[in-house]
N, C-alpha and C positions, 0 to 999 in steps of 0.2 A: 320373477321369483314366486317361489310356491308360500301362500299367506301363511305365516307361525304369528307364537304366541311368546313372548317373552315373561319369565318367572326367575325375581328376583332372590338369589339366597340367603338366608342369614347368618348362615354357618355352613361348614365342610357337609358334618353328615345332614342338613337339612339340603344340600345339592340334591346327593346320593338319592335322597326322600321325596326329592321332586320330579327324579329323573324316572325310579321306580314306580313311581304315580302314573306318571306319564302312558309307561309300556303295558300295567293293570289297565289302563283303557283305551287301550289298541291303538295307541298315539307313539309316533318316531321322536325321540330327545335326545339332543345333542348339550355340552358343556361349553360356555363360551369365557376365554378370561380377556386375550387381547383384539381378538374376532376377526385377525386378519384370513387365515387360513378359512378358518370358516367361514368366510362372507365368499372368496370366489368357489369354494365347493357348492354351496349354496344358490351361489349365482347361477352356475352351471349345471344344477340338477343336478349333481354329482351323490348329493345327501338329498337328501328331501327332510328334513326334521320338521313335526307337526310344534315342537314346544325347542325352544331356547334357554336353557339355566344359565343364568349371568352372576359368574361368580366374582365379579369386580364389586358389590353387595358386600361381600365380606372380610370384614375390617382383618387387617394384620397380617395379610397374605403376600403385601407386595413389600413386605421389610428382610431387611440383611442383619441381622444380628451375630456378634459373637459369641461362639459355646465353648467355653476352654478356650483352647488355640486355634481351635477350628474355625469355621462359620457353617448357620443355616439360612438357606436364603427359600424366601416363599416362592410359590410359583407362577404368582402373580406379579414380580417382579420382574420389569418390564429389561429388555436385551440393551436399553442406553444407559440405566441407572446399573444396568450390571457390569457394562465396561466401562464405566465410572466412579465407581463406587472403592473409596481408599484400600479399605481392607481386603478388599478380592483383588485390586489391583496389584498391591505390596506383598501379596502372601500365595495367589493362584495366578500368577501371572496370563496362564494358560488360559483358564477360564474369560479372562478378561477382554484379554488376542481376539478367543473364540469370537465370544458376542459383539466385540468391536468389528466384526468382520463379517455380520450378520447384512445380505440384502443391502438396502437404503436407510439414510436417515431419520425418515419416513415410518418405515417400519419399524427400524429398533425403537421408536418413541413410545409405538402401541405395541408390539409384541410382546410378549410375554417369555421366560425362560420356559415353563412348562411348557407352553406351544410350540415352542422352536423342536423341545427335545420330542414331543407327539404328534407334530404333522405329517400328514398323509405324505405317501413319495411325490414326484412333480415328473413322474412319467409323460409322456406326453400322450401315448395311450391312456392310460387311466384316466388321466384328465382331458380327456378328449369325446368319454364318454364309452370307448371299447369294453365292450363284455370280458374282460384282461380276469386273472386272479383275485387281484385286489377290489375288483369288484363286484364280486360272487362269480363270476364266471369262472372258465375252466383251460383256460389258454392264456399262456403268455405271448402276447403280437410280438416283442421285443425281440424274440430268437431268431426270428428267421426274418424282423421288420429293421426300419429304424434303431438302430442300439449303438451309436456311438458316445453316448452318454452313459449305459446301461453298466453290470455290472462285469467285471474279468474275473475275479475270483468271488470261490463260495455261492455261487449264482443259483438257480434252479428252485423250485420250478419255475419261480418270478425272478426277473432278474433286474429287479428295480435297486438304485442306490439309497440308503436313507440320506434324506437332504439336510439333519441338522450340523448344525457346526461345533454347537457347545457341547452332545453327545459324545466325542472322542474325548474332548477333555476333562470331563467330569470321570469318563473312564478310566482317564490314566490317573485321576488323580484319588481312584477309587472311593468315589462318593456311596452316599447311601440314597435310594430316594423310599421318601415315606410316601406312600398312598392311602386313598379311603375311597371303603368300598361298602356294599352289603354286608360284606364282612367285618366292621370296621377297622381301623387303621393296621398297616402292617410295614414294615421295612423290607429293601432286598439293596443288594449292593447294584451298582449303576452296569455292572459288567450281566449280568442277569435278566435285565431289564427287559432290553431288545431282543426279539425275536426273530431266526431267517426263516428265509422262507421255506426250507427246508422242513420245518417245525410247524407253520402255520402262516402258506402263502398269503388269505386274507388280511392278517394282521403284523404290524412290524413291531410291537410290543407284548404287555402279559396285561396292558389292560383289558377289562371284561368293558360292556356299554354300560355300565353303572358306576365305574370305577373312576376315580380322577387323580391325576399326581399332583401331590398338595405342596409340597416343598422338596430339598432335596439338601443334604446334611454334606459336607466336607470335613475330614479330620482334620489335626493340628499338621501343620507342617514339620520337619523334624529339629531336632536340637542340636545349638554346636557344640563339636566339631561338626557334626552332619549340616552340608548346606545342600539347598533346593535350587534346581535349576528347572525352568519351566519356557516352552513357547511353542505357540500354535500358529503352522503354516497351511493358508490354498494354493491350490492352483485354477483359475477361472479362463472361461474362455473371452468375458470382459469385464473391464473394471467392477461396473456396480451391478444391483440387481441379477443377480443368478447366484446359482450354485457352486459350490465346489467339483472341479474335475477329480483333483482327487486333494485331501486334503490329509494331514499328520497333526497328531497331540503328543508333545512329548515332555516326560517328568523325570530328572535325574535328581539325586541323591546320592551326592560326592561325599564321601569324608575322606578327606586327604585327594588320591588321583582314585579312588574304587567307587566306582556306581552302586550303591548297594542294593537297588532295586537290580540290577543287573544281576547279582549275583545268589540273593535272598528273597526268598519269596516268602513273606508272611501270610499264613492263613488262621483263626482262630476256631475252633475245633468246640462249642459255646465257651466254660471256662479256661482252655487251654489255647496257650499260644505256641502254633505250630511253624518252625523258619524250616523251608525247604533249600538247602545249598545246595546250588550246580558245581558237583567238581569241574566240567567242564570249563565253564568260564571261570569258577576262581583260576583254574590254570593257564586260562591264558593272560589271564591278569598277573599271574606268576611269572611268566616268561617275559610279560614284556617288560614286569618287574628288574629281572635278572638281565637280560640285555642290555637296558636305561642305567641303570643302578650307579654305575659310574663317571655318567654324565653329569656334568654341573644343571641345576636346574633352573630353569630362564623363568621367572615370573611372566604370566599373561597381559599382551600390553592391553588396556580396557578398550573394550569395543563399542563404540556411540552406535554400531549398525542396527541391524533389525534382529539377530536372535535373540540374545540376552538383555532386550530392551526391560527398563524399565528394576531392574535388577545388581546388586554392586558386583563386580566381580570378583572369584575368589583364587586365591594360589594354589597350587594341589602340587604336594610335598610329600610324595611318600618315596624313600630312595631306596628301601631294603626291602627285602619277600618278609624279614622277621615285623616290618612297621606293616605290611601288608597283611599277615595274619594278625595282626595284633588288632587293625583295625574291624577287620572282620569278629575279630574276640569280642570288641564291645560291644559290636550289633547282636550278639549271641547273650548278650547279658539278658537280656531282659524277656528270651524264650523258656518254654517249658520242654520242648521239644525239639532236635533238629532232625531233620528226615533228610537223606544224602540220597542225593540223584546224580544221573549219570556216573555211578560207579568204577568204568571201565577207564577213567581218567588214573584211578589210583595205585593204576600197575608203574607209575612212572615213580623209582622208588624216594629219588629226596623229597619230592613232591607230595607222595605218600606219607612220608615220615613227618612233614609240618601238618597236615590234615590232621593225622591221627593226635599229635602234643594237639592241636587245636580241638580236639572234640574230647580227649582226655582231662581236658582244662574246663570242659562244660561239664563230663560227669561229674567232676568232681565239687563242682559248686551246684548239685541234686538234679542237674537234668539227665534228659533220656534222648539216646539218640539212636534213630532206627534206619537203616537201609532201602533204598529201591535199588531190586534191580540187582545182577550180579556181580558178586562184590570178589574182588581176587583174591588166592586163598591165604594170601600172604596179610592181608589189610588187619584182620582181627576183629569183626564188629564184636559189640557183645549183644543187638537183637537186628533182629530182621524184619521186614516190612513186603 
């Protein structure tokens, strides 16, 4: 290994301050918190880093605390205390899955959450030492080489997978992560984060080499009647130690039988909160409304298996299209704004006619509701989008 210097931090922006130092006098600096990933980079010459920032120095990084109903977890917080840990257990079930599903025992003791979500691919070109993309070179080996690990969708120019596990789930469960940088501290939401390589083949995030992600924020889960349903599955080619072939993070939010992340898509626009409905899918949630409707409804026998581990189960009782917009009407309470996509669903006319009482029912308690997209001439918005 190439001889470094290790320099211990005090604080966030005194990393930032030493890492900066560093590059003022023509020295390589790397951030270190669980040091797995970065010890075989290192091993391998893969980095060469003159200086080491050891952010483990810095008190308060490696706690879970609650915020509201939420939690913030540092990112120093190592992948076994995070698949352990009550409160991520009982409330992000996902998250929990994730990091319990992280590599070896081994590893989760030392790694860290921010490392999992920032480590380099596990190409086997890149880590092999090939002049690839990702390592200032200008060819991806993987195309036309060895790629059965590689990527099938969204690929190009690199077509490397990102290796984390808790990154899908932080996604779906639309986390914030805060960073600090030169710049100091800023937020973005977790879907923003990662970068393809389309956008910038050397790098699979928006960090700059000065920059570090410091923690990473989760909102409250939602209230009943809304219940959460969460779980993260791999697929591996063997049990322990490797990666995901391919893996899924999934977050539902039932109230009653309607997914409402399925159907509403919340954005907040800075003071305004923006719900985007899919005619689309509220209408197929309509039909199968209207087909079911009649049926007696069979309670779910509880399932001790592996999806809903860890979770109580819930009944999902909705028998009529009018309890079906109704419950759509609650989630609508608490927007400023709905914006109606896929439009062309609203030529189907009873279908039309509960849409519109249902957005007739938000004007009138002061919201605004705007169109995407062409709307039939029969519908009536009152603006467009």
């Amino acid at each position: 290994m190439k001889t470094l210097t290790n320099a211990n931090a005090r604080t966030l922006p005194d990393a930032v301050a030493l890492v900066q130092q560093a590059h003022r006098d023509g020295r390589q600096a790397s951030f270190s918190g669980g040091g797995s990933d970065l010890l075989g980079l290192v091993k391998e010459r893969i980095i060469t880093p003159d200086v080491v920032v050891n952010l483990k120095t810095i008190g308060g990084q490696d706690q879970i605390a609650p915020v509201g109903r939420g939690a913030r977890i540092g990112g120093l917080v190592t992948l076994d205390a995070l698949s352990h840990n009550a409160l991520v257990r009982r409330q992000f079930t996902v998250l929990a899955d994730a990091a319990e599903g992280v590599a070896t025992p081994q590893i989760r003791n030392v790694g860290t959450l921010a490392g999992n979500l920032c480590q380099r691919p596990w190409c086997w070109y890149y880590r092999n030492g090939f002049p690839c993309y990702k390592a200032g070179g200008n060819r991806c080996f993987s195309f036309a080489g060895e790629n059965q690990f590689h990527a099938i969708f969204g690929g190009g120019p690199s077509y490397i997978v990102h290796p984390s596990d808790t990154a899908p789930a932080l996604v779906a469960l639309d986390a914030v992560f805060h960073l600090v940088g030169p710049a100091g501290r800023r937020e973005m939401p977790a879907s923003e984060f990662f970068v393809l390589p389309r956008r910038d083949p050397a790098r699979e995030n928006v960090l700059g080499d000065e920059d570090l992600l410091a923690a990473v924020e989760i909102p409250a889960p939602p209230v009943p009647p809304v219940v959460r349903r969460s779980a993260y599955h791999k697929v591996m080619d063997r049990e322990a130690w490797t990666h995901a072939i391919v893996s899924a993070a999934v977050v539902l939010e039932m109230d009653g039988a309607v997914n409402r992340r399925d159907l509403l898509l919340l954005r907040t626009d800075r003071d305004t909160r923006v719900v985007e409905l899919s005619c689309e899918r509220l209408y197929m949630q309509y039909q199968h409304t209207r087909l079911t409707m009649d049926r007696p409804v069979q309670p779910p026998a509880p399932d001790p298996g592996e999806l809903w581990d860890h979770e109580q189960p819930a009944v999902f009782d909705i028998r009529t299209t009018q309890e079906l917009f109704g419950a759509v009407d609650r989630e609508l309470r608490t927007a400023d704004v709905v914006r109606v996509v896929d439009t062309g669903w609203l030529a189907v006319d009873a279908f039309r006619r509960d849409v519109e009482d249902l957005l007739a029912a938000f004007r009138r308690r002061g919201g605004r509701v705007e169109y995407q997209g062409v709307v039939p001439s029969h519908a009536a918005p009152s603006s467009h989008c």
